[in-house]
VEXMIVEX-979016 format. One line per field, with one value per residue: x negated, y, z of N, C-alpha, C, O in turn; residue number from 1; chain. Coordinates in pm, whole numbers, always signed. Atoms other than C-alpha are relative to their C-alpha. Layout:
<pts>
n.px: X ...
n.py: Y ...
n.pz: Z ...
ca.px: X ...
ca.py: Y ...
ca.pz: Z ...
c.px: X ...
c.py: Y ...
c.pz: Z ...
o.px: X ...
o.py: Y ...
o.pz: Z ...
num: NUM ...
cadena: A ...
</pts>
This chain:
<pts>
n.px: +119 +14 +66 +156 +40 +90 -13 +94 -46 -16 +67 +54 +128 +136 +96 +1 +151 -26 -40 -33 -52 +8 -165 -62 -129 +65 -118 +82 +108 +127 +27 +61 +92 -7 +96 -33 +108 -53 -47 -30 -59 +44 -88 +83 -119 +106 -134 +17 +78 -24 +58 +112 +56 +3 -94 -115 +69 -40 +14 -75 -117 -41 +8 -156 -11 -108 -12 -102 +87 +39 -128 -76 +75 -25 -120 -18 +75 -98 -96 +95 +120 +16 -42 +116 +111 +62 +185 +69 +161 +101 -5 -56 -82 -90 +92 +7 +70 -33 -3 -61 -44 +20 -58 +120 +25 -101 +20 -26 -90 +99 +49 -94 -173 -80 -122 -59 +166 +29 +130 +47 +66 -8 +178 +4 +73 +20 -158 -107 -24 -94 -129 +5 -121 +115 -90 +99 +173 +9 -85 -105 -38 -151 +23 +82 -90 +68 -21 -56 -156 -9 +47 -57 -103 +19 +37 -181 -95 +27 -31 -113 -50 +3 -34 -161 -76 +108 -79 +99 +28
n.py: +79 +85 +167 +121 +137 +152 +79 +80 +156 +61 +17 +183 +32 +39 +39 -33 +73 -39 -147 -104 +95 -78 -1 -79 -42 -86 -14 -11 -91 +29 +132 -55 +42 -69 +76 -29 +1 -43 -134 -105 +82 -48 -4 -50 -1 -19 -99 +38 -36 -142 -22 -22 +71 +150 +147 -96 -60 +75 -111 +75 -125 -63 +79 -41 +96 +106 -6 -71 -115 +94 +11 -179 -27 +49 -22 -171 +9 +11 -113 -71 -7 -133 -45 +74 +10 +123 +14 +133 +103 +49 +177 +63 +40 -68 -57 +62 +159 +100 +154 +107 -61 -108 -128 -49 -196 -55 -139 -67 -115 -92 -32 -118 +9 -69 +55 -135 -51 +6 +108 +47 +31 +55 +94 +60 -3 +25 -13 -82 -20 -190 +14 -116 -34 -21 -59 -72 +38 -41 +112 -60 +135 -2 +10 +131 +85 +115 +115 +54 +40 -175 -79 +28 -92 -163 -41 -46 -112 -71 -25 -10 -155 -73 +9 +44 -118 +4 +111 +25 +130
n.pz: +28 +107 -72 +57 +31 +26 +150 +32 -83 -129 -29 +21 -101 +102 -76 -143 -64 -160 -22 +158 +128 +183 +68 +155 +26 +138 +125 +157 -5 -80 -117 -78 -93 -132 -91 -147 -47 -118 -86 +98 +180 +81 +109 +161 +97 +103 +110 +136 +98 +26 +128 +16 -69 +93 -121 -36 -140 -129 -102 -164 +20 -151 -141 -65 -115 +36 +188 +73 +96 +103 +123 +5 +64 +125 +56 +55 +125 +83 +75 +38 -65 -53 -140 -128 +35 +65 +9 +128 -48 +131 -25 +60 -61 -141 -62 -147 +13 -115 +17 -106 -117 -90 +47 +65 +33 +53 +16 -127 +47 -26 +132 +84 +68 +86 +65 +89 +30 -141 -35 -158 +22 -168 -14 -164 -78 -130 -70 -9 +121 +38 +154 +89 +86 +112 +161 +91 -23 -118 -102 -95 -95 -30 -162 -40 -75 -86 +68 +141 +36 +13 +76 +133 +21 +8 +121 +91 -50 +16 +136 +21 -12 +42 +71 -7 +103 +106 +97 +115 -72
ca.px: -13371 -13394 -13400 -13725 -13727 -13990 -14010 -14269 -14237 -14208 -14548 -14736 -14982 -15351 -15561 -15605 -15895 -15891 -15830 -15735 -15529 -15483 -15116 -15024 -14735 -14735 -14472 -14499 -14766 -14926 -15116 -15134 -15362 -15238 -15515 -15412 -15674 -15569 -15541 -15473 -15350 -15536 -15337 -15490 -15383 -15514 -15310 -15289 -15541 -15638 -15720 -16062 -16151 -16262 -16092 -15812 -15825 -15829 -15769 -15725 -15424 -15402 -15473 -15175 -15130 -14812 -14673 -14368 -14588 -14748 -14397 -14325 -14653 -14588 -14232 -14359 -14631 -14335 -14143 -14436 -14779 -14828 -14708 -14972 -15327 -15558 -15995 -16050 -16328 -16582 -16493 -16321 -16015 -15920 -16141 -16128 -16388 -16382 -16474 -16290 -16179 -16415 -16317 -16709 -16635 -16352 -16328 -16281 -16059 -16371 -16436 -16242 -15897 -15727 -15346 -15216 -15472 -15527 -15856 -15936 -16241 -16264 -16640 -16723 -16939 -17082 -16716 -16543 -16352 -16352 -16077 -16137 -15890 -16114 -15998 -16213 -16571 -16458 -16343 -16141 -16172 -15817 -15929 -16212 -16064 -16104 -15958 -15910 -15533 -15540 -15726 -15516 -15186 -15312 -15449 -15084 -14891 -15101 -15051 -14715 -14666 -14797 -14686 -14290 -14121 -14463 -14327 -14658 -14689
ca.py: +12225 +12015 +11623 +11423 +11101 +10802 +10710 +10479 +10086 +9976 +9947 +9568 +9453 +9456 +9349 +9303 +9306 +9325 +9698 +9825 +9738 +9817 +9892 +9960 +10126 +10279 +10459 +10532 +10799 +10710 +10420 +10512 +10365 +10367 +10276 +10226 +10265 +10266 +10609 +10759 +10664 +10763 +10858 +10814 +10869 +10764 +10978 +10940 +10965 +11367 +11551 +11548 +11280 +10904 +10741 +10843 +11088 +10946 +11158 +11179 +11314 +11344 +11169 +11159 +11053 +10857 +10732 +10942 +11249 +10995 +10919 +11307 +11367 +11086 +11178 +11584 +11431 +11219 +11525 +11740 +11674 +12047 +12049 +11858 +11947 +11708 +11607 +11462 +11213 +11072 +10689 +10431 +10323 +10135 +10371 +10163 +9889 +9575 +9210 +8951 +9097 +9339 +9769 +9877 +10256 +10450 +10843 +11096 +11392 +11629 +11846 +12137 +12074 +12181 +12221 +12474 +12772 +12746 +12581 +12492 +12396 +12099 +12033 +11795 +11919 +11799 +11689 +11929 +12042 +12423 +12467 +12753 +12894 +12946 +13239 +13368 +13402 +13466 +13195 +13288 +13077 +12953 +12785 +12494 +12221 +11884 +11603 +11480 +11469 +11884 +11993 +11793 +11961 +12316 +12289 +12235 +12456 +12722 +12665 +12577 +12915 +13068 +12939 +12912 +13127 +13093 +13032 +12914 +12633
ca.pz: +15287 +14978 +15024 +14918 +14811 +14766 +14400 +14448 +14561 +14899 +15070 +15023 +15249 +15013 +15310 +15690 +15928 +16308 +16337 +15986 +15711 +15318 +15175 +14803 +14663 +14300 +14042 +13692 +13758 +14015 +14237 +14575 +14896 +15264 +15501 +15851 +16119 +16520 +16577 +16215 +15834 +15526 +15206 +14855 +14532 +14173 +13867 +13526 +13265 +13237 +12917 +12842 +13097 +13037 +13379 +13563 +13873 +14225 +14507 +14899 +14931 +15375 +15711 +15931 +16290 +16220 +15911 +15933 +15823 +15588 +15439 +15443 +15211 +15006 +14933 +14882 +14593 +14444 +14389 +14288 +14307 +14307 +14652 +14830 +14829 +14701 +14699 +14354 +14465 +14194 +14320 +14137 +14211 +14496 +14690 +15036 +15010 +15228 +15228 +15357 +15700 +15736 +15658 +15437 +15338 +15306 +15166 +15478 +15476 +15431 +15085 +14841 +14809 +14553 +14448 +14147 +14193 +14567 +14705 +15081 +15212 +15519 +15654 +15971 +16179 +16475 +16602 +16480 +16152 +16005 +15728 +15515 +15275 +14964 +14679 +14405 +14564 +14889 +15219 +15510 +15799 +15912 +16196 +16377 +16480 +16675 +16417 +16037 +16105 +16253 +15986 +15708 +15869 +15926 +15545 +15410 +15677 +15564 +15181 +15219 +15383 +15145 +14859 +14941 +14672 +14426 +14100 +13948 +14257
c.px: +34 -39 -55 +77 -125 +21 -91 +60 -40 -167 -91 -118 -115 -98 -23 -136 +26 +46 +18 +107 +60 +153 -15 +111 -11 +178 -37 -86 -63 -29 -5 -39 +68 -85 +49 -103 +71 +44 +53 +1 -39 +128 -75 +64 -68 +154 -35 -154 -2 -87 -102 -90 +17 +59 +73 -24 +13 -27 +24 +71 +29 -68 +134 -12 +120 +72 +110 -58 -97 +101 +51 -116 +67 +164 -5 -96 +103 +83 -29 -92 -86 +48 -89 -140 -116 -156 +23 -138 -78 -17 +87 +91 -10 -135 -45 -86 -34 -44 +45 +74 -42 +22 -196 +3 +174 -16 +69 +71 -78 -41 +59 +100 +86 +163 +43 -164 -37 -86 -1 -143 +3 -136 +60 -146 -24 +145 +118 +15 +7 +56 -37 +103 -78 +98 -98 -116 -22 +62 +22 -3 +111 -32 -113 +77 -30 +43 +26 +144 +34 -15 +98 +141 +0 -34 +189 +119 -24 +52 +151 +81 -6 +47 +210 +13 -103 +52 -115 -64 +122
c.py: -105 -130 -69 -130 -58 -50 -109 -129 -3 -11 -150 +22 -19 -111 +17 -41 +6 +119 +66 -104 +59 -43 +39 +53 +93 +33 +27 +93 +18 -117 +84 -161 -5 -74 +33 -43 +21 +105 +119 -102 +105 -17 +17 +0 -73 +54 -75 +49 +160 +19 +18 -111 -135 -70 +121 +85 -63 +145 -20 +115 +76 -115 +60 -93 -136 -52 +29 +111 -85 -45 +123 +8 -55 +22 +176 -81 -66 +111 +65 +13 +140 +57 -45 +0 -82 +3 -96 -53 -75 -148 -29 -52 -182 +48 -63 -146 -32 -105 -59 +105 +146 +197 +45 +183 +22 +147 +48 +114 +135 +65 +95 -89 +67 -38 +152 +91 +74 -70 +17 -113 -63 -35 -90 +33 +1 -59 +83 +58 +86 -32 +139 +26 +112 +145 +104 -36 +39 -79 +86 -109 +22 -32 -129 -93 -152 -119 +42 +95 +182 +36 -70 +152 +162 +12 +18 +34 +136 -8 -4 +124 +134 -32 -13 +145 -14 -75 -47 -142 -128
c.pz: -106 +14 -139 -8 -10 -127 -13 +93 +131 +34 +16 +18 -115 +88 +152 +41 +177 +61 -106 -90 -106 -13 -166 -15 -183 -79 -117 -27 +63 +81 +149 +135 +160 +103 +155 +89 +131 -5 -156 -105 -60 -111 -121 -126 -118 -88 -152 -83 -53 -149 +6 +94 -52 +114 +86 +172 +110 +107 +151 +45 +201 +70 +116 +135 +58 -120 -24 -57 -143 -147 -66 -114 -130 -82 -42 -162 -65 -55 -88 +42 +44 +115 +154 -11 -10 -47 -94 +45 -122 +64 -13 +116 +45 +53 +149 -75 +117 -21 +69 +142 +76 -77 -35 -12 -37 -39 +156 -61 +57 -181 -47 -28 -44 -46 -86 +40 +102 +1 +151 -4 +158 -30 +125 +8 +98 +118 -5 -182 -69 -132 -41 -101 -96 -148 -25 +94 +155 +87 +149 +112 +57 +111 +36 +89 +26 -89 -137 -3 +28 -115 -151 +35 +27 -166 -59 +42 -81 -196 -21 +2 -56 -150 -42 -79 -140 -86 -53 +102 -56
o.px: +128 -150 -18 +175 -206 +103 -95 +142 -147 -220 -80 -200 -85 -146 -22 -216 +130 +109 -17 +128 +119 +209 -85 +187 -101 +280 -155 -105 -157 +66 -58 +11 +55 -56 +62 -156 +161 +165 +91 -38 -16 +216 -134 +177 -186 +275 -107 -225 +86 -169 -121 -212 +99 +92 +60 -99 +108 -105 +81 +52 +74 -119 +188 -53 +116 +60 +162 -24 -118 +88 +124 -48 +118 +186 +86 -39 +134 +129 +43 -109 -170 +61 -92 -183 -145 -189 +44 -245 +3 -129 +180 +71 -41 -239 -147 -52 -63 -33 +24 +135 +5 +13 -259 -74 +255 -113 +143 +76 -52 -92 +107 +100 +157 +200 +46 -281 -73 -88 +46 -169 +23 -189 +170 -239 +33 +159 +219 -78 +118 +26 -42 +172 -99 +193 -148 -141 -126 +177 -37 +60 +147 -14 -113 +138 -119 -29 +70 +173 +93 +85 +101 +158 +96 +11 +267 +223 +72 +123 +206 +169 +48 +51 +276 -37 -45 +87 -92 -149 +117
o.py: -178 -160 -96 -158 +34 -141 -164 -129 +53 -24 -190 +98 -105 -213 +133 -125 +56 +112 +184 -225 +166 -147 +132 +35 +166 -35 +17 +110 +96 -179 +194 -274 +110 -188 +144 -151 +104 +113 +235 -218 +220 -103 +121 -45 -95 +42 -168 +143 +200 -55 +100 -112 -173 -188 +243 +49 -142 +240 -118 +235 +186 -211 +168 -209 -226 +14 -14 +126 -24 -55 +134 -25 +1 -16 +238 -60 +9 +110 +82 +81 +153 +178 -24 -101 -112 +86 -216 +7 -114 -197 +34 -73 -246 -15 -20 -235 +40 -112 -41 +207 +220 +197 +63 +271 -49 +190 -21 +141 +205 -13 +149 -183 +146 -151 +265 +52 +192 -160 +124 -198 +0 -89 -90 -3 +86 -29 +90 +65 +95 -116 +219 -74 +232 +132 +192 -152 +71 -97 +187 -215 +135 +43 -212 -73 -203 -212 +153 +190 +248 +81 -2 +259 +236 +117 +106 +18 +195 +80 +71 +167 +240 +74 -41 +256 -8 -192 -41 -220 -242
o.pz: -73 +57 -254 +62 -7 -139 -123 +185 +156 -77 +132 -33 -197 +40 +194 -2 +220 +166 -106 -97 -93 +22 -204 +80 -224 -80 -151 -148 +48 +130 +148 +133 +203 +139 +207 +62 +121 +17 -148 -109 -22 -106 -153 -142 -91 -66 -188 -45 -129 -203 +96 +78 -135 +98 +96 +263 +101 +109 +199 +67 +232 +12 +139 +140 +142 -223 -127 -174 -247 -269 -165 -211 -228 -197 -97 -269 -158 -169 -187 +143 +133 +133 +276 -67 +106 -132 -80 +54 -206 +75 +37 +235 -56 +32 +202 -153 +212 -144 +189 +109 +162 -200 +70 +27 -97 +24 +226 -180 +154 -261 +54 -107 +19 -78 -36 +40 +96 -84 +189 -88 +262 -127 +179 -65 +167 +236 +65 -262 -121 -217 +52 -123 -77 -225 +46 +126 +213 +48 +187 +108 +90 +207 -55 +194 -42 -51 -166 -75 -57 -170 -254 -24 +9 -212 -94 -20 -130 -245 -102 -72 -24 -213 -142 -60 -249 -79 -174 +59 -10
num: 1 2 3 4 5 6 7 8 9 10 11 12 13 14 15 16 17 18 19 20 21 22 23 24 25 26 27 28 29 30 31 32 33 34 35 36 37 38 39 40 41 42 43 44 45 46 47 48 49 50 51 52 53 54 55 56 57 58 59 60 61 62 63 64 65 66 67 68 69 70 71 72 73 74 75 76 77 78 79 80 81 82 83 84 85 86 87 88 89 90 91 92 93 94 95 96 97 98 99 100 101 102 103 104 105 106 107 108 109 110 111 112 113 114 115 116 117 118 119 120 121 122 123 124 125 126 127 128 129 130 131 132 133 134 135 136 137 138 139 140 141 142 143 144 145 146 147 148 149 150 151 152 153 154 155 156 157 158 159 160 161 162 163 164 165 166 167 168 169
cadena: A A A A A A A A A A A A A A A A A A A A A A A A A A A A A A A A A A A A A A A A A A A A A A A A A A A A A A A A A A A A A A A A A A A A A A A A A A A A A A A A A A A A A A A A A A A A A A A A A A A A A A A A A A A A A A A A A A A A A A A A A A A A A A A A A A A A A A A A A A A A A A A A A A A A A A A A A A A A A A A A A A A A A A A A A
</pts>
């Protein structure tokens, strides 16, 4: 097994409220977000400036039930962001808005996620999450499932498993 690193800075408190609270951390290519919430941690990203675009991408890169799988993500996108699948979201960076103490909106880990030329597709419905595993004009349900944090790590067991050896990931 090949050892990860953390290229990015140390984690620094942005913001606290009674039950949540905003982290930063950034390297020379990317900002990233870590929102901690009782029972689960959001992971966001923003990237560089892409060709043809006028602001830079932001994305949500996972939800994780502890923030050693949190550190495990963020140390697979340091290596290669082509290793972690990723919801470009159409909201400005920082994507977590707040005032003063209190947590306003954050993005959910619900939409097409894309990494290299793999797509997955997470809905919520009704309490529950189906993951699809999207290619060409046709989806595959992988499986329905009861949380965020399932449906993040069944999305990138399944790609992982299929992409180990893929030279074009």
């Amino acid at each position: 097994m090949r050892q990860l690193s953390i290229t990015s800075t140390d984690w620094a408190l942005q913001a606290k409220g009674d039950d949540w609270s905003l982290f930063a951390s950034a390297n020379d290519r990317f900002n990233y977000l870590r929102l901690v919430l009782p029972t689960k941690e959001y992971l966001y990203a923003e990237g560089e400036l892409e060709l043809g675009l006028s602001e830079r991408g932001v994305w949500v890169l996972g939800v994780f039930d502890h923030f050693e799988q949190l550190q495990h993500f963020l140390a697979l996108h340091n290596d290669n962001p082509l290793k972690v699948p990723a919801l470009r979201i159409e909201q400005s960076w920082p994507v977590v808005i707040y005032q003063k103490q209190s947590l306003l909106d954050f993005p959910r880990y619900s939409g097409v996620y894309r990494v290299g030329f793999k797509s997955y597709r997470v809905s919520q419905e009704s309490g529950s999450y189906p993951v699809e595993y999207v290619d060409g004009y046709k989806a595959e349900l992988l499986a329905v499932l009861e949380s965020e944090v399932e449906a993040c790590l069944a999305l990138y067991s399944h790609f992982d498993s299929r992409t180990r050896g893929c030279k074009m990931c």
